[in-house]
KOLFI-717691 format. One line per 10 residues: their letters; for each residue x negated, z, y negated of C-alpha. Coordinates in steps of 0.25 Angstrom, whole numbers. Layout:
BEGIN
A = X Z Y ~ ... .
***
This chain:
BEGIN
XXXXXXXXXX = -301 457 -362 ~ -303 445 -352 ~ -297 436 -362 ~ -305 442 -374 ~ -319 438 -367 ~ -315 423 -362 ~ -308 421 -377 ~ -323 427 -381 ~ -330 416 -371 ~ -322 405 -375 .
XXXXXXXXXX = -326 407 -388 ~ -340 410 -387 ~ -339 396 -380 ~ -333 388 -389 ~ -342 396 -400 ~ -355 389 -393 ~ -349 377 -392 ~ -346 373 -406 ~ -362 376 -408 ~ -366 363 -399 .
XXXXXXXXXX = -369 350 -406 ~ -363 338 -400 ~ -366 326 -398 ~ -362 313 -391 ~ -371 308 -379 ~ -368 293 -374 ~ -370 292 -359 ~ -376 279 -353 ~ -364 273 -351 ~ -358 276 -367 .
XXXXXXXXXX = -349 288 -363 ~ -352 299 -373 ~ -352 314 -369 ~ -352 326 -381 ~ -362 333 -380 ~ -365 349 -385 ~ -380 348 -388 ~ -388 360 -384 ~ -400 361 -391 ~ -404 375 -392 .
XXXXXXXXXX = -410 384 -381 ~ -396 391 -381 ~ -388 379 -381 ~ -394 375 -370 ~ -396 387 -361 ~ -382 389 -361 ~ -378 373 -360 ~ -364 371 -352 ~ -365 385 -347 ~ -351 388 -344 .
XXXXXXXXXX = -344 375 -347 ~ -333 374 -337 ~ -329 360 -340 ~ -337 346 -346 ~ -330 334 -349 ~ -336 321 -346 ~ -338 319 -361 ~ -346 333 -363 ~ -360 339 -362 ~ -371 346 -365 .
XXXXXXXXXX = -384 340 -373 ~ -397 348 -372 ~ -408 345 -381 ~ -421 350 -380 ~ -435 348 -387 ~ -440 337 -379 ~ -440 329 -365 ~ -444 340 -355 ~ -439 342 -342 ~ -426 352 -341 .
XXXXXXXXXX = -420 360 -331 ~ -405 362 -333 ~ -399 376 -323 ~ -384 376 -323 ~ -381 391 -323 ~ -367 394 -328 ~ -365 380 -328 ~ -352 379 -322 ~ -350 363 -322 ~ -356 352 -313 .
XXXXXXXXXX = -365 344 -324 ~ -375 331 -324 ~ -387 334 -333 ~ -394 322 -341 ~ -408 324 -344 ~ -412 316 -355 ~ -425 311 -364 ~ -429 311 -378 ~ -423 297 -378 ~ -411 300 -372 .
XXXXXXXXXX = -414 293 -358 ~ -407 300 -346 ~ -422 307 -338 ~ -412 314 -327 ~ -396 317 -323 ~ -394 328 -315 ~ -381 326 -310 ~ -371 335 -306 ~ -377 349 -307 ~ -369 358 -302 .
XXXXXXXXXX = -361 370 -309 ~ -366 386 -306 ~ -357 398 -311 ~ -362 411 -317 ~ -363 415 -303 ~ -373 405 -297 ~ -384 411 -293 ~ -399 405 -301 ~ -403 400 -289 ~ -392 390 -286 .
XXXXXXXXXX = -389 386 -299 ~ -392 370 -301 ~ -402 365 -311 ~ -405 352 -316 ~ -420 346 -322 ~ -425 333 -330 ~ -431 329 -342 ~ -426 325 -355 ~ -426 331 -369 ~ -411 331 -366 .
XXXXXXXXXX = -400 337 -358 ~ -387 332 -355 ~ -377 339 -347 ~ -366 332 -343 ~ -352 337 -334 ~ -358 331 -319 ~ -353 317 -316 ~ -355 312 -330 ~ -370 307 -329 ~ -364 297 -316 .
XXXXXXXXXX = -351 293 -322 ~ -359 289 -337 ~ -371 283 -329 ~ -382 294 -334 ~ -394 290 -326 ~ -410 292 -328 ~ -413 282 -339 ~ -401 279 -345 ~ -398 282 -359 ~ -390 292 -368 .
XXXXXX = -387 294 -382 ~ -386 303 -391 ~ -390 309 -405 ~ -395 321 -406 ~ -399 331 -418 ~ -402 344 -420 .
***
């Protein structure tokens, strides 16, 4: 029965993956990460949720309507991260660096957040913004359509 319900999550998993559009982000320094874009409220409400491992090359796109500030919370966010806030133009507002992990057990209180502004969100496995030279004001690219 144990095995049924993790063959059942495993697929589930890789059922909601094959739904994300990716796309390649270049980085300041021209390293390109593949990026699943979430760009529904759904998408985005369940983010890297339970992602146990994020290669360097990998991460998460969020796309909203405009440049607004945004508040990231990492519950069931089992891996360290560095979240890129960035502008309609694709000009870097904030990095959050290293954010730490929670587990399903963490209570609300402790769990970490991360806020800035920008019409986009890119989260990144944590290291990656310092080792590609993300800062405020430098540049990525990307084309994006919904």
């Amino acid at each position: 029965m144990k095995r049924f319900f993790l063959l059942c999550a495993v697929l589930l998993t890789l059922g909601a993956c094959k739904h994300y559009q990716t796309i390649p982000v270049t980085l300041p320094d021209g390293f390109v990460v593949q990026a699943r874009v979430a760009d529904t409220p759904e998408k985005q409400e369940r983010g890297l949720m339970f992602v146990t491992d994020l290669p360097e090359n990998q991460g998460m796109l969020f796309v909203f309507d405009k440049d607004q500030e945004q508040l990231f919370w990492m519950k069931n966010t089992l891996i360290d991260l560095d979240i890129v806030f960035i502008t309609s133009d694709q000009t870097v507002a904030h990095v959050a660096e290293e954010v730490p992990h929670s587990y399903t057990y963490t209570p609300d209180y402790e769990v970490a957040q991360a806020a800035g502004y920008g019409k986009y969100v890119l989260e990144l496995a944590a290291t990656t913004a310092q080792k590609h030279h993300i800062t405020p004001g430098s540049k990525v690219q990307f084309a994006y359509e919904k």
